[in-house]
C-alpha positions as CSV (number, residue, x, y, z in Angstrom):
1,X,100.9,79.9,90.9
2,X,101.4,77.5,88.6
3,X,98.2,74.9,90.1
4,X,100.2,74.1,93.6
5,X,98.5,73.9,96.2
6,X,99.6,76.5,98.7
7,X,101.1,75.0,102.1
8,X,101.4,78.2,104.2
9,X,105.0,77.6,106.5
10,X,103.7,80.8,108.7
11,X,103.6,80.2,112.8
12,X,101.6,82.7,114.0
13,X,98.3,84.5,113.4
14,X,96.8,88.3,114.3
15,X,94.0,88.8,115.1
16,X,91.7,91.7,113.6
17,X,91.1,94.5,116.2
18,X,87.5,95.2,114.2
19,X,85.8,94.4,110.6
20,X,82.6,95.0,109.0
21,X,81.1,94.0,105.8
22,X,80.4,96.4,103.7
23,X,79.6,96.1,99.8
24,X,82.0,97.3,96.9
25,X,81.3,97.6,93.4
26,X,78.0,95.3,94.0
27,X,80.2,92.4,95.7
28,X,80.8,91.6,99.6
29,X,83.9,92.9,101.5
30,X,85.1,92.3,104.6
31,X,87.2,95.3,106.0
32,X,89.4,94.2,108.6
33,X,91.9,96.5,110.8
34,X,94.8,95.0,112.3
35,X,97.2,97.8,113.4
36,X,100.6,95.4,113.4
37,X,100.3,94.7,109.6
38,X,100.8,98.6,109.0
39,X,104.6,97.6,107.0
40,X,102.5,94.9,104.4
41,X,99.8,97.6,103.7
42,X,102.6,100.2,103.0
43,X,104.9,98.4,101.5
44,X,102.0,97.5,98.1
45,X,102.8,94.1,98.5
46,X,100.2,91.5,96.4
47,X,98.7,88.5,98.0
48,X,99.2,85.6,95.5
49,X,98.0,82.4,97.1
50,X,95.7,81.8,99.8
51,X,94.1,79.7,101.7
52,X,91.4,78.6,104.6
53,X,92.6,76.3,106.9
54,X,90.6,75.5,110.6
55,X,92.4,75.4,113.9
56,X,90.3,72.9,115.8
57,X,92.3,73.1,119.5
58,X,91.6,76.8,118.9
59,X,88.0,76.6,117.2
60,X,89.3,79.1,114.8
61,X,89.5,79.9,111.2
62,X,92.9,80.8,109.8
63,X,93.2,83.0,106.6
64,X,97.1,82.3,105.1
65,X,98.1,84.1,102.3
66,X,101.5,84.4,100.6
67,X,102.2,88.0,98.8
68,X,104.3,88.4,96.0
69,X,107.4,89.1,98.1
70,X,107.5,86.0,99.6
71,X,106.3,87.0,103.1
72,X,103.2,85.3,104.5
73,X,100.6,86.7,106.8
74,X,97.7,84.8,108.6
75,X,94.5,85.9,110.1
76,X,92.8,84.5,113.0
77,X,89.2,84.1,113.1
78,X,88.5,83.0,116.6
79,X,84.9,81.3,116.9
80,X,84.0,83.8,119.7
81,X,86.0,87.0,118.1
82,X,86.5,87.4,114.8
83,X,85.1,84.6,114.1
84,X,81.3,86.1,114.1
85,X,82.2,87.9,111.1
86,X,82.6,84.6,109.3
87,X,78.5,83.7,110.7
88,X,77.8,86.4,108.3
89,X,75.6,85.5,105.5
90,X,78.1,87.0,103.1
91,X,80.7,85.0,103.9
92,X,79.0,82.2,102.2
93,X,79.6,83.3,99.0
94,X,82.9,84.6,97.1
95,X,84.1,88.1,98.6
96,X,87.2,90.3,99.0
97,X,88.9,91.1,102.0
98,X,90.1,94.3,102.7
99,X,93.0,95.5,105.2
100,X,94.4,98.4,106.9
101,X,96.7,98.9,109.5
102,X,94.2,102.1,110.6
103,X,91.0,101.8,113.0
104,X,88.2,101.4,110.6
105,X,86.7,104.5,111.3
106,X,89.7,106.6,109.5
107,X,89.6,104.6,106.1
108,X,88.8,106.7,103.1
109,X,89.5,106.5,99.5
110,X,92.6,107.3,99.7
111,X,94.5,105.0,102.7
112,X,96.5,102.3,101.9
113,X,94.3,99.2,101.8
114,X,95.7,95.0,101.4
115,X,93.1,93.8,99.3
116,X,92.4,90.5,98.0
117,X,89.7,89.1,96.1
118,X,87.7,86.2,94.9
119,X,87.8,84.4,98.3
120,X,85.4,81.4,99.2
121,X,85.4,80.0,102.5
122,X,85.0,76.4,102.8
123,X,83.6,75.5,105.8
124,X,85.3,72.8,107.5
125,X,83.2,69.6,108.5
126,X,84.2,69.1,112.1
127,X,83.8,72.7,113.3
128,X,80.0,73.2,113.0
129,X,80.0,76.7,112.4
């Protein structure tokens, strides 16, 4: 949006109860399933901005993302958790993420997903991973 660079106001972080990488359309995609986020995935909301930022007193990676609504949402990637999704050799290049509110086992075609696309994580220096 407009070239600003997105400062995420959010305070808190869920944490993905599973995710796989799978492959879409020839690119990489990270499913994720986090069960409280069911009202965002319903609701059609569009993420707009995102961005990577690194939790060092938690050695995790946060995913923030503001959706079209205004609401922002943040993923935790916890070194030891979700975290060794991130190890993934996929996640070194651009890739989409997509979420549902379902255990991953019930997605289909036709369930609700939050996706968004084009994502790069940068790693950050001072967390060696």
């Amino acid at each position: 949006m407009n070239g600003e660079r997105y400062l995420p106001q959010i305070q808190e972080a869920s944490i993905p109860e599973d995710g796989v990488w799978a492959t879409y359309l020839e690119k990489p995609v990270l499913f994720l399933s986090i069960p409280e986020w069911q009202e965002v995935i319903e609701s059609n909301d569009e993420a707009v901005r995102f961005v990577w930022m690194f939790d060092r007193e938690q050695d995790a990676y946060l995913f923030c993302f503001q959706c079209v609504s205004g609401e922002e949402y943040a993923i935790a990637f916890p070194k030891e958790h979700a975290g060794m999704l991130l190890r993934d050799e996929r996640s070194y290049e651009p890739f989409s993420l997509f979420i549902t509110s379902k255990e991953l086992e019930e997605v289909t075609e036709s369930i609700n997903l939050l996706q968004i696309h084009d994502i790069l994580l940068q790693r950050h220096p001072k967390a060696g991973w």
